[in-house]
C-alpha positions in Angstrom: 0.0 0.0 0.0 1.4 3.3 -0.7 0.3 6.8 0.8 -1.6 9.4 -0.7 0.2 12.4 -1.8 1.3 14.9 0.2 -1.2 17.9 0.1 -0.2 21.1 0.2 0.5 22.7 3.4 1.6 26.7 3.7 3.5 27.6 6.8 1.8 30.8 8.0 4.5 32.9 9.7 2.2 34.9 12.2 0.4 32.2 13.3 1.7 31.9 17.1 0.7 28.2 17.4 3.8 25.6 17.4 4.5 24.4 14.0 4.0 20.8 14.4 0.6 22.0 16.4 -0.7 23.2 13.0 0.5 20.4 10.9 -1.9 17.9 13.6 -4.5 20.5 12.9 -4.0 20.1 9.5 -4.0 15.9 9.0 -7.1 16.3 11.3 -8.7 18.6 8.9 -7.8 15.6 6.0 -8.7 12.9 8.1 -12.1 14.3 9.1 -13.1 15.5 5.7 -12.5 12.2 3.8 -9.2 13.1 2.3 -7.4 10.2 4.1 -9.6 7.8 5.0 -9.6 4.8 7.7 -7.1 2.5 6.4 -4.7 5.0 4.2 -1.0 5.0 4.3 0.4 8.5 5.9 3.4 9.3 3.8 6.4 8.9 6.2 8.1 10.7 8.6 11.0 11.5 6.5 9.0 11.9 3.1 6.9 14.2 4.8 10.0 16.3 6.6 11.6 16.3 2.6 8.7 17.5 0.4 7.9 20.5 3.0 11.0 21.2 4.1 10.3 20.5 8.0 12.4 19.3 10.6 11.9 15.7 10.9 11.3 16.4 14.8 8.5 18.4 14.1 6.5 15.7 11.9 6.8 13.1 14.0 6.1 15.4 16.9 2.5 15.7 15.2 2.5 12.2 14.3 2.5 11.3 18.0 -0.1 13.4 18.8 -2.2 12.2 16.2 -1.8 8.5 17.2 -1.7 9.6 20.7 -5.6 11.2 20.2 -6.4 8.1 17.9 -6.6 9.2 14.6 -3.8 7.6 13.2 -1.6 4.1 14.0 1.6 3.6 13.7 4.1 0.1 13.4 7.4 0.4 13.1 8.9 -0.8 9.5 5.2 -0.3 8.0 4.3 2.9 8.7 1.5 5.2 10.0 -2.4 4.2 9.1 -5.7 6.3 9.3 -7.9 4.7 12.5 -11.5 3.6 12.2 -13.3 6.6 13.9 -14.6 5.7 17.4 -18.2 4.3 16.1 -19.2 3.4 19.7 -22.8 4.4 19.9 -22.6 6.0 23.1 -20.0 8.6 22.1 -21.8 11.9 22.0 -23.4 11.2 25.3 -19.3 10.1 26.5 -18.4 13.3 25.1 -21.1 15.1 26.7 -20.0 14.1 30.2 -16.6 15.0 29.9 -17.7 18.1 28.7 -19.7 18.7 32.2 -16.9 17.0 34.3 -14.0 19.5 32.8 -16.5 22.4 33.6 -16.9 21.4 36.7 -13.2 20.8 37.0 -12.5 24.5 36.0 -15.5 25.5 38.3 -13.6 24.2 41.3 -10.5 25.9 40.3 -8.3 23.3 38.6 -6.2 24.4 35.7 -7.4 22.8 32.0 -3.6 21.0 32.0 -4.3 19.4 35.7 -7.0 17.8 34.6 -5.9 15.1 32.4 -2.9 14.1 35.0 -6.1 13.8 37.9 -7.7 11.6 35.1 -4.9 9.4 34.7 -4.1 9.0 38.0 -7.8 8.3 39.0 -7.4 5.4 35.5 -4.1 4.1 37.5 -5.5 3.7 40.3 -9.0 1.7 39.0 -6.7 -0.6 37.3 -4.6 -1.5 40.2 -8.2 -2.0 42.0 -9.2 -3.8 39.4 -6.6 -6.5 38.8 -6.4 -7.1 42.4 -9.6 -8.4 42.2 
């Protein structure tokens, strides 16, 4: 399988946002409007670095994020695939709650970058519960 073209991407030089920030925005933008679709081959790190003259450390920097907020997948030696979207029924109600629990969150005073260490400290800890039992 080979990967899509590279589509054009313009590096806007007043844009205060991080560069590899942007490019995430960017293969969002693609991913959610069709252009690469569940299953598609990314073009590689390096490819992707050459043809728009970007540090290498800044693609894959987006990369992770990307496979880090599960749009993409990566294996080493193969490459980095479009993810099925999360099809699980219940997701705009999901979303909805933890819409309500970061409100509430900021409500009692916690910063928006607290929150997700809380949350993964409260998933820690529900694991260790769990696989005691």
């Amino acid at each position: 399988m080979t990967a899509k073209p590279i589509p054009s991407f313009e590096v806007d030089e007043s844009s205060d946002l991080p560069l590899w920030v942007r490019l995430r925005d960017r293969l969002v933008y693609l991913i959610n409007t069709g252009y690469y679709k569940p299953g598609d081959q990314l073009p590689t790190v390096r490819k992707f670095a050459s043809e728009l003259c970007i540090s290498y450390n800044t693609i894959s920097k987006a990369y992770v994020a990307l496979e880090r907020e599960g749009y993409i997948s990566t294996t080493q030696g193969r490459g980095a695939f479009v993810c099925e979207p999360d099809g699980a029924p219940d997701a705009p109600d999901v979303d909805a709650l933890m819409e309500d629990f970061v409100k509430s969150c900021l409500e009692k005073g916690m910063a928006y970058d607290d929150i997700p260490k809380r949350i993964n400290k409260t998933i820690r800890k529900l694991k260790r519960e769990y696989e005691k039992k």
